[in-house]
NUFIKE-527891 format. One record per residue: z, x, y of N, C-alpha, C in turn; residue number from 1; residue in three letters. Coordinates in steps of 0.2 Angstrom, whole numbers, plus 2048, in hexadecimal, padded with zeros to 3 digits. Layout:
NUFIKE-527891
<site n_zz="Z" n_xx="X" n_yy="Y" ca_zz="Z" ca_xx="X" ca_yy="Y" c_zz="Z" c_xx="X" c_yy="Y" nr="NUM" rest="ALA"/>
...
***
This chain:
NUFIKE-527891
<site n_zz="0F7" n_xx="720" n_yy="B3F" ca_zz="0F6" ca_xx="721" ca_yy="B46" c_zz="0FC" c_xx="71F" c_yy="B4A" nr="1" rest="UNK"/>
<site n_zz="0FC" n_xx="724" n_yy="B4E" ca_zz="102" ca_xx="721" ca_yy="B51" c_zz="102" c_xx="71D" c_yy="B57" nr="2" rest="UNK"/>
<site n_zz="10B" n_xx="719" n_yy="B56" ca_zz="108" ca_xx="713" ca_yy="B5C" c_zz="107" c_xx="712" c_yy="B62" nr="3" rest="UNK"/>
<site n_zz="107" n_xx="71A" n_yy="B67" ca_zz="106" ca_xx="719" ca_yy="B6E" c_zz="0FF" c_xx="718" c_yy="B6C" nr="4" rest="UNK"/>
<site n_zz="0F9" n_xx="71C" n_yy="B68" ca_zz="0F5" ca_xx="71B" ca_yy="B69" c_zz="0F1" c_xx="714" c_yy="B68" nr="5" rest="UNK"/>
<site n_zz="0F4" n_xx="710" n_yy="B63" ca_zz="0F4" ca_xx="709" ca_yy="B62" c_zz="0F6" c_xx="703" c_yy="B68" nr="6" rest="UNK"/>
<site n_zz="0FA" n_xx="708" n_yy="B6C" ca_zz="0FE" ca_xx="704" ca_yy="B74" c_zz="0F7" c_xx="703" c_yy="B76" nr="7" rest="UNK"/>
<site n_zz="0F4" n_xx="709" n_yy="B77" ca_zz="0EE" ca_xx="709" ca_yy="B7D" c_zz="0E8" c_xx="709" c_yy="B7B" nr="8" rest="UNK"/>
<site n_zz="0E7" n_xx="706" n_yy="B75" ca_zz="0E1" ca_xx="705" ca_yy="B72" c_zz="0E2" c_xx="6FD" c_yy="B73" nr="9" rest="UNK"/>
<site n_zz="0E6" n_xx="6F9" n_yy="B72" ca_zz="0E7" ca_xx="6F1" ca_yy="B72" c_zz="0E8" c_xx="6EF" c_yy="B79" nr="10" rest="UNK"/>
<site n_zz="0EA" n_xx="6F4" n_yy="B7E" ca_zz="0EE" ca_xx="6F5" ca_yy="B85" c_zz="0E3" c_xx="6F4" c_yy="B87" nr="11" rest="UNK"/>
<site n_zz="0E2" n_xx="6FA" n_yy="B85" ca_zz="0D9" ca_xx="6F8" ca_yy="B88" c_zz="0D6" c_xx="6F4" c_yy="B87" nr="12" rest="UNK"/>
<site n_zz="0D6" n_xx="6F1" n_yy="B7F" ca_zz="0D2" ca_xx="6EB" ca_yy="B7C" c_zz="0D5" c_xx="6E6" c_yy="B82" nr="13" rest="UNK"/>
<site n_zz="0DA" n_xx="6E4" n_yy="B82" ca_zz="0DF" ca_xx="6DC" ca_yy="B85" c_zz="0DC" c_xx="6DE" c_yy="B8D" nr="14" rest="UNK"/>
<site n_zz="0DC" n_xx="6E3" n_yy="B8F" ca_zz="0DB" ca_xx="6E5" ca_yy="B98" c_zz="0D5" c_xx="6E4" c_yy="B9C" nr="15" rest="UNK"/>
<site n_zz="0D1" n_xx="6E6" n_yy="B97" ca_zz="0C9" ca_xx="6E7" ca_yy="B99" c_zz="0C6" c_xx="6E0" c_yy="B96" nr="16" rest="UNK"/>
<site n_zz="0C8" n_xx="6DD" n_yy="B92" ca_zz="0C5" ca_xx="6D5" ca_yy="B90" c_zz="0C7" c_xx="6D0" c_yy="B95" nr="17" rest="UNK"/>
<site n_zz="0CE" n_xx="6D1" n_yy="B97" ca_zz="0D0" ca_xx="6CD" ca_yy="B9D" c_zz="0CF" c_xx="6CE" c_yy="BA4" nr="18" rest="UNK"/>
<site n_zz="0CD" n_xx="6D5" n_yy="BA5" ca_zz="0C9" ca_xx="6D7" ca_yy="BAC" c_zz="0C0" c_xx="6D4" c_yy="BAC" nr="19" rest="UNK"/>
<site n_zz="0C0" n_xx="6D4" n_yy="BA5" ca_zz="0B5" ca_xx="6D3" ca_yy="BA4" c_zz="0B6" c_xx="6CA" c_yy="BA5" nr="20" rest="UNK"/>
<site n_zz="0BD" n_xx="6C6" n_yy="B9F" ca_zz="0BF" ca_xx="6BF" ca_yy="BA4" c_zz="0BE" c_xx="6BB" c_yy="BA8" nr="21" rest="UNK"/>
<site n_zz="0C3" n_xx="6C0" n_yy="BAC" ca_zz="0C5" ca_xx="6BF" ca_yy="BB5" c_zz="0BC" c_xx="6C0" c_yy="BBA" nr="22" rest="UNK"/>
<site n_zz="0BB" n_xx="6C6" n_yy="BB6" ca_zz="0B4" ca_xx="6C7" ca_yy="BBB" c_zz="0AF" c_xx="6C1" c_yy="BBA" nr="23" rest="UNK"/>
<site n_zz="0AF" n_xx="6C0" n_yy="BB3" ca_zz="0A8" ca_xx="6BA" ca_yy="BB4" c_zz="0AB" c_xx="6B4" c_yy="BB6" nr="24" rest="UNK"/>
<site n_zz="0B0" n_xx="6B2" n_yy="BB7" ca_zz="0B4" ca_xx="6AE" ca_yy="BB8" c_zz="0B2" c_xx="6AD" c_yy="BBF" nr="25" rest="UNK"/>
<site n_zz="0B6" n_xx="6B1" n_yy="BC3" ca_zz="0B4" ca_xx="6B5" ca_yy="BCA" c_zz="0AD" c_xx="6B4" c_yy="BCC" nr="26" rest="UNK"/>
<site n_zz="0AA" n_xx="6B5" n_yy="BC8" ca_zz="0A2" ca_xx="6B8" ca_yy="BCA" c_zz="09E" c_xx="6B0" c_yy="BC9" nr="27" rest="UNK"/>
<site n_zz="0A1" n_xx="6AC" n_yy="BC4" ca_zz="09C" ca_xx="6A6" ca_yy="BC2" c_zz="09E" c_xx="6A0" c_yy="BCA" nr="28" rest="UNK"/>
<site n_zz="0A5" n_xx="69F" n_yy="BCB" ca_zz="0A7" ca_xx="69B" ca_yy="BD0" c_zz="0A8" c_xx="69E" c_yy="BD6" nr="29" rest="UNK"/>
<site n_zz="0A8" n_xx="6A4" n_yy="BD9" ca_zz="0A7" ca_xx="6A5" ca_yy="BDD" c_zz="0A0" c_xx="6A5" c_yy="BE1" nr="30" rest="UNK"/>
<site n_zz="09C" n_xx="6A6" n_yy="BDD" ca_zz="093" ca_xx="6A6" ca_yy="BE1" c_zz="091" c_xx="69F" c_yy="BE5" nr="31" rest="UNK"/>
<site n_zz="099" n_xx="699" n_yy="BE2" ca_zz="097" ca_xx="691" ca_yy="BE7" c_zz="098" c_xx="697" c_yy="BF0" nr="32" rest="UNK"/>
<site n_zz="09F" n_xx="697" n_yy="BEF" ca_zz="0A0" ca_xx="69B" ca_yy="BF6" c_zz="09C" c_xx="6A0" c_yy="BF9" nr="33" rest="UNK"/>
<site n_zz="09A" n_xx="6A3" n_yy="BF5" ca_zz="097" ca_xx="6A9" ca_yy="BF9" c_zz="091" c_xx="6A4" c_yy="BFB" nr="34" rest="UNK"/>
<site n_zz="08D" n_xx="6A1" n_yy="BF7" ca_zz="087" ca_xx="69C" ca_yy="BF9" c_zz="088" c_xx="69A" c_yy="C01" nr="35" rest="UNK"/>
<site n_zz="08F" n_xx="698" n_yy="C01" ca_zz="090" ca_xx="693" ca_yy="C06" c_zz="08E" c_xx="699" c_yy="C0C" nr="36" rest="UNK"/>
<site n_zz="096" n_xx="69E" n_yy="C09" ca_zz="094" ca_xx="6A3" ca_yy="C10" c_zz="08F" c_xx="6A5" c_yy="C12" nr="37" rest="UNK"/>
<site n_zz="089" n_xx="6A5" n_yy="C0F" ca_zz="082" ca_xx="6A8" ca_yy="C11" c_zz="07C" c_xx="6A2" c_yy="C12" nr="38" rest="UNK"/>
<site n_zz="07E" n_xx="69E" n_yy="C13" ca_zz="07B" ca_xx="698" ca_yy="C15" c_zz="076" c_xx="696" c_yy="C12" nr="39" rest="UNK"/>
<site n_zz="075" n_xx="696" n_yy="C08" ca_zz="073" ca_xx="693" ca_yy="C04" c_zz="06E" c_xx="69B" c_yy="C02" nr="40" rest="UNK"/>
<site n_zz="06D" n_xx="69F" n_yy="C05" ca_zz="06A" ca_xx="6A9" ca_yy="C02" c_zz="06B" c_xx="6A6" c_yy="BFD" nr="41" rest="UNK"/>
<site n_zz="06A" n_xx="6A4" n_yy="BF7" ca_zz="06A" ca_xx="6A6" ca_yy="BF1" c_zz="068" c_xx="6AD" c_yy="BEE" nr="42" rest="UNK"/>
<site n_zz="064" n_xx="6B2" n_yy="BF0" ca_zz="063" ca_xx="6B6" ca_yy="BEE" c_zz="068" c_xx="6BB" c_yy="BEF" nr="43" rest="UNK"/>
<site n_zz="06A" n_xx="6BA" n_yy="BF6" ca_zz="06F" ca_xx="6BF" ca_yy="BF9" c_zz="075" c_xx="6BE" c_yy="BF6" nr="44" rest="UNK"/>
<site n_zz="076" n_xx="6B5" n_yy="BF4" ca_zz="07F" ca_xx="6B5" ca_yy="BF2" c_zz="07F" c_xx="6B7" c_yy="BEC" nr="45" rest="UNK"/>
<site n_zz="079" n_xx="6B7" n_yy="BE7" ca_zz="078" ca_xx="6BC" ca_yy="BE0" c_zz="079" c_xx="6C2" c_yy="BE0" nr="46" rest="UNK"/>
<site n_zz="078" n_xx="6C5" n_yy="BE6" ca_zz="078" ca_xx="6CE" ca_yy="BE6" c_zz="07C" c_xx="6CF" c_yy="BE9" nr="47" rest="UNK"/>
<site n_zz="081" n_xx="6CB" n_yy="BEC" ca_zz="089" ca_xx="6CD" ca_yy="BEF" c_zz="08E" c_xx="6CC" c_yy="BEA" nr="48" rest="UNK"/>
<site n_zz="08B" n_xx="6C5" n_yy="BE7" ca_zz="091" ca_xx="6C2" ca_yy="BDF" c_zz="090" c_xx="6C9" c_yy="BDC" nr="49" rest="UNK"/>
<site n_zz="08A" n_xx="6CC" n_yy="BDB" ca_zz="08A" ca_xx="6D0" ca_yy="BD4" c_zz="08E" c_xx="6D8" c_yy="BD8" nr="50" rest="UNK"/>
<site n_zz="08D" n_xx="6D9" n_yy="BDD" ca_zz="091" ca_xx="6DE" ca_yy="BE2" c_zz="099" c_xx="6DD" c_yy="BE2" nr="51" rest="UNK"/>
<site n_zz="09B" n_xx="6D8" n_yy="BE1" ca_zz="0A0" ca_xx="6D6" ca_yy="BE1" c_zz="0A4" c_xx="6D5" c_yy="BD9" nr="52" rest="UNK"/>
<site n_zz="09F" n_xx="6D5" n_yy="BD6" ca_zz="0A3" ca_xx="6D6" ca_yy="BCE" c_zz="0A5" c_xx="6DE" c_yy="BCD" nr="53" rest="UNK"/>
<site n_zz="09D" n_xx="6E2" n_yy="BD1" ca_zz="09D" ca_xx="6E9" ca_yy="BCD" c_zz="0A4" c_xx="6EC" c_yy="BCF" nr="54" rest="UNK"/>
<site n_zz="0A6" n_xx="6EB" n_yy="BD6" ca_zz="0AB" ca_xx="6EE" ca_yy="BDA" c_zz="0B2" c_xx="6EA" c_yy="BD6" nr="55" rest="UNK"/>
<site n_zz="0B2" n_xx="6E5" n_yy="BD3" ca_zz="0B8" ca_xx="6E3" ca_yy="BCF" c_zz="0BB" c_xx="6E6" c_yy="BCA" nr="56" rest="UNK"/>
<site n_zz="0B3" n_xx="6E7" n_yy="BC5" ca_zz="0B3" ca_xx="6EA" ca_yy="BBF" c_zz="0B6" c_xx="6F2" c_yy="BC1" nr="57" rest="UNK"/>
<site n_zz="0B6" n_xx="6F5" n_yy="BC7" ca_zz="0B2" ca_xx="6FE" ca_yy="BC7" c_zz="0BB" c_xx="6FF" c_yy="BCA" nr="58" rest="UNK"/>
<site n_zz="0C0" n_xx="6FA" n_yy="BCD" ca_zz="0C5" ca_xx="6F9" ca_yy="BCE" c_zz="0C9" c_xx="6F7" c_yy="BC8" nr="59" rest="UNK"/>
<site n_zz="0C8" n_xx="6F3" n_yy="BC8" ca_zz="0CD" ca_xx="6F0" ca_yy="BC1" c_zz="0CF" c_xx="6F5" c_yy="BBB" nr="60" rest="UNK"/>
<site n_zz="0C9" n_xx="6F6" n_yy="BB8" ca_zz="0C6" ca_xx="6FB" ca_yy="BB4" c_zz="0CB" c_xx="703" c_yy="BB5" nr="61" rest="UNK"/>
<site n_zz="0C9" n_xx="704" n_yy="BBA" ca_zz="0CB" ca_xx="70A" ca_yy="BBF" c_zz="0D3" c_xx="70B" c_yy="BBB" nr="62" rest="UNK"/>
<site n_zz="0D7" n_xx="704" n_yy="BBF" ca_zz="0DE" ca_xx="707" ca_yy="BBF" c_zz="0E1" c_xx="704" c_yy="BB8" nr="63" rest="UNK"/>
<site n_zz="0DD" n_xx="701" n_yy="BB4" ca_zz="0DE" ca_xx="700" ca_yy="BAA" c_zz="0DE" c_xx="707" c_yy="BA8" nr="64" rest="UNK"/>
<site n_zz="0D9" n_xx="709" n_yy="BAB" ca_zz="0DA" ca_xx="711" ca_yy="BA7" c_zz="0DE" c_xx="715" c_yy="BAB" nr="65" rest="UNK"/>
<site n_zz="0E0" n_xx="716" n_yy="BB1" ca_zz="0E4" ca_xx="71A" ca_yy="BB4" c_zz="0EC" c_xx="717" c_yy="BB1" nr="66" rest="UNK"/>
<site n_zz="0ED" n_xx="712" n_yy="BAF" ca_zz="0F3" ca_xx="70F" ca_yy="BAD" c_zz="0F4" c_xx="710" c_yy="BA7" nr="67" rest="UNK"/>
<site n_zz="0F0" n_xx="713" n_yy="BA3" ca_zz="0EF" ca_xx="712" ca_yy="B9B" c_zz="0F5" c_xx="716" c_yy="B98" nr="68" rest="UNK"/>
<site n_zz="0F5" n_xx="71C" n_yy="B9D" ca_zz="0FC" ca_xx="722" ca_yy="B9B" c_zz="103" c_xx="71D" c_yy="B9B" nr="69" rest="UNK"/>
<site n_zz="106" n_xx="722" n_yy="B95" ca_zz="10F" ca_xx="71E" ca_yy="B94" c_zz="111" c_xx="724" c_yy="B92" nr="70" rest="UNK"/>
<site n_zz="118" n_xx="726" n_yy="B97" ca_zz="11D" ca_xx="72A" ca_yy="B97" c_zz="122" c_xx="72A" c_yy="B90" nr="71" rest="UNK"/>
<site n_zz="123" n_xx="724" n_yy="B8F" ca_zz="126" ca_xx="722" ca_yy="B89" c_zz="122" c_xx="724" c_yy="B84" nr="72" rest="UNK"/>
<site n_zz="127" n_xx="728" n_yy="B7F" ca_zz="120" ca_xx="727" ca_yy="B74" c_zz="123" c_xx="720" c_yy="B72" nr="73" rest="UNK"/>
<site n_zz="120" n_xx="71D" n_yy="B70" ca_zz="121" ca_xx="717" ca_yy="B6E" c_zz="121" c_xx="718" c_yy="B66" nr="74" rest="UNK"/>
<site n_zz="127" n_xx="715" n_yy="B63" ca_zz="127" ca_xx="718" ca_yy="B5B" c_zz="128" c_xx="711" c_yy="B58" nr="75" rest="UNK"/>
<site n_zz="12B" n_xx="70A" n_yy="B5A" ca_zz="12B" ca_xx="706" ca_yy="B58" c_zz="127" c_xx="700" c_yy="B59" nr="76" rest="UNK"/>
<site n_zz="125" n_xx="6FA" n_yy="B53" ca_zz="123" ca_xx="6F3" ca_yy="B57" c_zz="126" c_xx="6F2" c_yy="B5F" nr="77" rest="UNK"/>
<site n_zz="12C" n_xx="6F2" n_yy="B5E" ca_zz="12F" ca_xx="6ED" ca_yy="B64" c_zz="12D" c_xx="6F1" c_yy="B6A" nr="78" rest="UNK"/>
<site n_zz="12D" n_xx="6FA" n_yy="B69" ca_zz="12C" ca_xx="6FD" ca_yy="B70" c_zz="124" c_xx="6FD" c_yy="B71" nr="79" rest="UNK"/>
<site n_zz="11E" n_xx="6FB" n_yy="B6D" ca_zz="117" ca_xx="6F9" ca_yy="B6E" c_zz="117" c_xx="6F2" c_yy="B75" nr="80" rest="UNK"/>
<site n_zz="11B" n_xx="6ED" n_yy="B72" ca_zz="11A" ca_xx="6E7" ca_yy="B74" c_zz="11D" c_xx="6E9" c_yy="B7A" nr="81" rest="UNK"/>
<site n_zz="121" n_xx="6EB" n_yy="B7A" ca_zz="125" ca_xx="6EC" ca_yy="B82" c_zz="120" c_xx="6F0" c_yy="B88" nr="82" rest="UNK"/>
<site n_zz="11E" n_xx="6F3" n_yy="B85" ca_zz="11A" ca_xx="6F8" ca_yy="B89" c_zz="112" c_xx="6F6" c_yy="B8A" nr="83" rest="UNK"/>
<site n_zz="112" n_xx="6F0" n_yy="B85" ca_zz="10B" ca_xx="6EB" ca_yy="B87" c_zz="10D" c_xx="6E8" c_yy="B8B" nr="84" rest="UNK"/>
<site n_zz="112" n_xx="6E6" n_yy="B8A" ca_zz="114" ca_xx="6DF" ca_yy="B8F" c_zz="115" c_xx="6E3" c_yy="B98" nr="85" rest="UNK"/>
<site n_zz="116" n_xx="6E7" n_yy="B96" ca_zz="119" ca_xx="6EB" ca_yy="B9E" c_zz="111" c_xx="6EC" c_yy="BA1" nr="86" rest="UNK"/>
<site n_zz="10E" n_xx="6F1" n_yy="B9F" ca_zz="107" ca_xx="6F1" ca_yy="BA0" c_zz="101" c_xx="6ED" c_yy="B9F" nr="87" rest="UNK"/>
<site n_zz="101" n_xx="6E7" n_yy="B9C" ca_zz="0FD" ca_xx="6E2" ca_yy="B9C" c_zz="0FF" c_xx="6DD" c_yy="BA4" nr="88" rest="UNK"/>
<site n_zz="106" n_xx="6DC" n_yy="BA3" ca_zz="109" ca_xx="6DA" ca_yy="BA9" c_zz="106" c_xx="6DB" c_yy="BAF" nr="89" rest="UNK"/>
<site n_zz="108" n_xx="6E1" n_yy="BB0" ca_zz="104" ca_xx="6E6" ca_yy="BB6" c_zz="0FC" c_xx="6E5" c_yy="BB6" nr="90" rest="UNK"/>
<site n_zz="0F9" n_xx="6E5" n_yy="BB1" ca_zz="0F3" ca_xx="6E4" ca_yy="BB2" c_zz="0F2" c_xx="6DD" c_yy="BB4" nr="91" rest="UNK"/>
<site n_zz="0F3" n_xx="6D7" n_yy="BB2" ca_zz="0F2" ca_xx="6D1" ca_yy="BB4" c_zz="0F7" c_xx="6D0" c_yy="BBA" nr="92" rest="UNK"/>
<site n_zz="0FA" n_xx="6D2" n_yy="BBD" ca_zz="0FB" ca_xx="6D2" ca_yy="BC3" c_zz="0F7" c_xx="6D4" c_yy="BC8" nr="93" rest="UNK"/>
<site n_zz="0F3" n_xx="6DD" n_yy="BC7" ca_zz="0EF" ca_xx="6DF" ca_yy="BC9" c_zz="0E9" c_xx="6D9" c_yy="BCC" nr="94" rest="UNK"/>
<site n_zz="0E8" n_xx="6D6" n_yy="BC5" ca_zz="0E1" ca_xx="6D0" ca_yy="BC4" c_zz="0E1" c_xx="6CC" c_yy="BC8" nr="95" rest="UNK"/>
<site n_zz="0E9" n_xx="6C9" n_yy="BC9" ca_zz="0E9" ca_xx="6C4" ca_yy="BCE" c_zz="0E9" c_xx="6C4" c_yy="BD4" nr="96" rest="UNK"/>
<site n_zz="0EC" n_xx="6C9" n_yy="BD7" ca_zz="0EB" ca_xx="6CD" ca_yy="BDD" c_zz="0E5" c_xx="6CE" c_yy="BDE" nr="97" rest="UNK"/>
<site n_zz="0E0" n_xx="6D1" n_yy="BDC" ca_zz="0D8" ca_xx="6D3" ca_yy="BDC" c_zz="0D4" c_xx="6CB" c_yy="BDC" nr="98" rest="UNK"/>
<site n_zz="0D8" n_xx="6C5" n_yy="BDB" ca_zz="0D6" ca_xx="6C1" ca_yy="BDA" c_zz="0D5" c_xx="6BB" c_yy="BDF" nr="99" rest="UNK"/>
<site n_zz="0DD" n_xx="6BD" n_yy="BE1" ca_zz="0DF" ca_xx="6B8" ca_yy="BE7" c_zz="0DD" c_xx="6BC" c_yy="BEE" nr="100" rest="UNK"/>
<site n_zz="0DB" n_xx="6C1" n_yy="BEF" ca_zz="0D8" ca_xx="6C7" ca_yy="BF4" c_zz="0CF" c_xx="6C7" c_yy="BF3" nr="101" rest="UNK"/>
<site n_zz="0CB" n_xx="6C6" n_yy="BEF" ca_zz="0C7" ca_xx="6C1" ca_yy="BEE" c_zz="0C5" c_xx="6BA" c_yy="BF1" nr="102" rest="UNK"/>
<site n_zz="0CC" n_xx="6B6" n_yy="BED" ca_zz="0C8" ca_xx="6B0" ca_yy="BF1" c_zz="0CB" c_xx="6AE" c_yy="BF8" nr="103" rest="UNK"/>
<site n_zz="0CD" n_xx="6B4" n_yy="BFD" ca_zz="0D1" ca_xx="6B4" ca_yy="C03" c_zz="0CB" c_xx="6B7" c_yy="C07" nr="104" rest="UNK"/>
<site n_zz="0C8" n_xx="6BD" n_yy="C05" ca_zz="0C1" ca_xx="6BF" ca_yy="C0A" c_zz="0BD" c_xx="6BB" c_yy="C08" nr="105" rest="UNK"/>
<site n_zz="0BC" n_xx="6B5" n_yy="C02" ca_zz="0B6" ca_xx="6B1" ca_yy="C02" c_zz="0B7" c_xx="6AC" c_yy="C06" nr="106" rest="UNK"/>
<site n_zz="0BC" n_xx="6A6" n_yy="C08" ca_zz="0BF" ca_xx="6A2" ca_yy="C08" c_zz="0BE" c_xx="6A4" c_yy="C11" nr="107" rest="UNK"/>
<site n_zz="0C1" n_xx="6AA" n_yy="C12" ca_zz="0C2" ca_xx="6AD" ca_yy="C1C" c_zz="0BA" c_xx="6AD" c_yy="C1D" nr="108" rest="UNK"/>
<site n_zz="0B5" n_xx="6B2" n_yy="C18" ca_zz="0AE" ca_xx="6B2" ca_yy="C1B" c_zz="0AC" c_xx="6AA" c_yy="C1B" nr="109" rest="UNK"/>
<site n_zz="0AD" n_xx="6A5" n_yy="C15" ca_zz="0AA" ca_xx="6A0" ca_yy="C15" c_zz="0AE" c_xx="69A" c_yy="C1C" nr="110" rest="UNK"/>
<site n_zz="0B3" n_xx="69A" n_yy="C1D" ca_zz="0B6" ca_xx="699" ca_yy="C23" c_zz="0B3" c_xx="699" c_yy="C2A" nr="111" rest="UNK"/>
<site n_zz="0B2" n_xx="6A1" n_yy="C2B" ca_zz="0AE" ca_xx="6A4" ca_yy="C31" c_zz="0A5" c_xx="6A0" c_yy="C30" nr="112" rest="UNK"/>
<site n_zz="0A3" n_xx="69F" n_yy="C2C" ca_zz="09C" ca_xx="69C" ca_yy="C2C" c_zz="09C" c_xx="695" c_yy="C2E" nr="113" rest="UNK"/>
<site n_zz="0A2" n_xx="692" n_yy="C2B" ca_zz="0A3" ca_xx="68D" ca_yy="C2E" c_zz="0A4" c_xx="68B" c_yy="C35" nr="114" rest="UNK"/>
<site n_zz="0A7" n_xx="68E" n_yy="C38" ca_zz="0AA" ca_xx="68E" ca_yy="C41" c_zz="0A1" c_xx="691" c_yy="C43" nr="115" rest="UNK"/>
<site n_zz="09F" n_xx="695" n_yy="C40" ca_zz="098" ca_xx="696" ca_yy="C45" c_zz="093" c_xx="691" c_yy="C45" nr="116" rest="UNK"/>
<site n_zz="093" n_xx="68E" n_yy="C41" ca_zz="08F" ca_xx="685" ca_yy="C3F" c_zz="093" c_xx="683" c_yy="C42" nr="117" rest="UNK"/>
<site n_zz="099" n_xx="682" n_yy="C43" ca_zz="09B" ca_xx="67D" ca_yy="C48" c_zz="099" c_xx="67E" c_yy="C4E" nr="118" rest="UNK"/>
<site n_zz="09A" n_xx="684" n_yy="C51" ca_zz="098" ca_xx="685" ca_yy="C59" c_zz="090" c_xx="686" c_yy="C5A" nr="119" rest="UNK"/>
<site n_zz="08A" n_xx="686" n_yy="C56" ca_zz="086" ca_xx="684" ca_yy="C58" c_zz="084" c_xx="67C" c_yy="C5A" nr="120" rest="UNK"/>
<site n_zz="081" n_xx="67A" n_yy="C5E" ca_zz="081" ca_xx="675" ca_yy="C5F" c_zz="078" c_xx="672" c_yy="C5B" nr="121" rest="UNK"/>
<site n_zz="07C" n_xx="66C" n_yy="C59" ca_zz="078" ca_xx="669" ca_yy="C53" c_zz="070" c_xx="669" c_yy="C55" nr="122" rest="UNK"/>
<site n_zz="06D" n_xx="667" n_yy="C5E" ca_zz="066" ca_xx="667" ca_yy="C5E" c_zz="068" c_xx="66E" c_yy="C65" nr="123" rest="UNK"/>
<site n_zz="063" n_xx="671" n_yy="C65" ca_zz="061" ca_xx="676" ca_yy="C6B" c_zz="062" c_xx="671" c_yy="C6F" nr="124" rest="UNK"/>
<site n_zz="064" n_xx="675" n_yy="C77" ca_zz="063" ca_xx="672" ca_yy="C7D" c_zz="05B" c_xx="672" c_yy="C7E" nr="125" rest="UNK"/>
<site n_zz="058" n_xx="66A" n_yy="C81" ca_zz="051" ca_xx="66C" ca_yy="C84" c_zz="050" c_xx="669" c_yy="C8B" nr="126" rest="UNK"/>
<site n_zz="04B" n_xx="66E" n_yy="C8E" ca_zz="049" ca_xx="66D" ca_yy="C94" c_zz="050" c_xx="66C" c_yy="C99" nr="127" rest="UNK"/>
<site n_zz="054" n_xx="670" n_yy="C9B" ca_zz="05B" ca_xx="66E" ca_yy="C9E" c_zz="059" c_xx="673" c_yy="CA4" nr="128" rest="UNK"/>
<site n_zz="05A" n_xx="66F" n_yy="CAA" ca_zz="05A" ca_xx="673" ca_yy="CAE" c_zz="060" c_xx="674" c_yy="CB4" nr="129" rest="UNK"/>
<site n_zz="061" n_xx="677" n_yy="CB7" ca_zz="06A" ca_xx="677" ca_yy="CBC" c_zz="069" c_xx="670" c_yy="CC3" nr="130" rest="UNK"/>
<site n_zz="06D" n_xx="66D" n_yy="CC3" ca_zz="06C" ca_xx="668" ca_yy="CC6" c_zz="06A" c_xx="66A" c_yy="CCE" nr="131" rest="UNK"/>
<site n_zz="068" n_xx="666" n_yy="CD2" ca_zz="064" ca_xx="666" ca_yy="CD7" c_zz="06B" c_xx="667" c_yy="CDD" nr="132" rest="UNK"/>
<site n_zz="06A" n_xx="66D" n_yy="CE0" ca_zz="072" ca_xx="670" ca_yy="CE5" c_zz="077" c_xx="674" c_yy="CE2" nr="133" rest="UNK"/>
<site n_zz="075" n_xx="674" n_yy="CDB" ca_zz="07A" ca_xx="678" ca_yy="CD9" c_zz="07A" c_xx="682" c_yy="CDA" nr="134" rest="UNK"/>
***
């Protein structure tokens, strides 16, 4: 067998094990947030978490294999490894940018939920009426 094809066969195994990781990773610790953002919806923050995995996976996934091509042949060990290491690189950075961009629109919506509990005022106004001359 020759070894591009061994590149991109270990290049997939190693890429899409740590994209499926990051996802459940993402997807287990993430649901406290979303929870909050939605004011305790349980249902809703389960069918957003699970919205929120598919669109990781359906990206991630996306650019593993649009990535998968190497201009180089690779005919030695050393030029395998190097060409892992470039390409997995790039993948795991991918990850962590998907990751830190993530928890920056959970963190901003859960932020904003907070500031709208703050400004509402804890009991209703009752019976108020405008002062007498005004």
């Amino acid at each position: 067998m020759d070894l591009t094809v061994v590149t991109y066969v270990i290049y997939l195994l190693i890429s899409i094990a740590l994209t499926v990781w990051v996802a459940r990773t993402l997807s287990r610790n993430g649901r406290v947030f979303i929870g909050d953002v939605l004011h305790g919806n349980e249902k809703l923050a389960d069918a957003v978490n699970q919205l929120l995995v598919v669109g990781f996976y359906l990206v991630n996934i996306g650019f593993v294999t649009l990535y998968l091509r190497s201009s180089e042949e690779i005919l030695t060990p050393r030029a395998l490894f190097e060409a892992l290491s470039v390409k997995l690189g790039v993948v795991l950075l991918v990850l962590g940018v998907m990751h830190l961009g993530n928890v920056w629109a959970l963190n901003r919506m859960r932020r904003r939920g907070i500031m709208e509990r703050q400004q509402t005022p804890p009991v209703p106004p009752q019976a108020w009426t405008a002062p007498v001359g005004a």
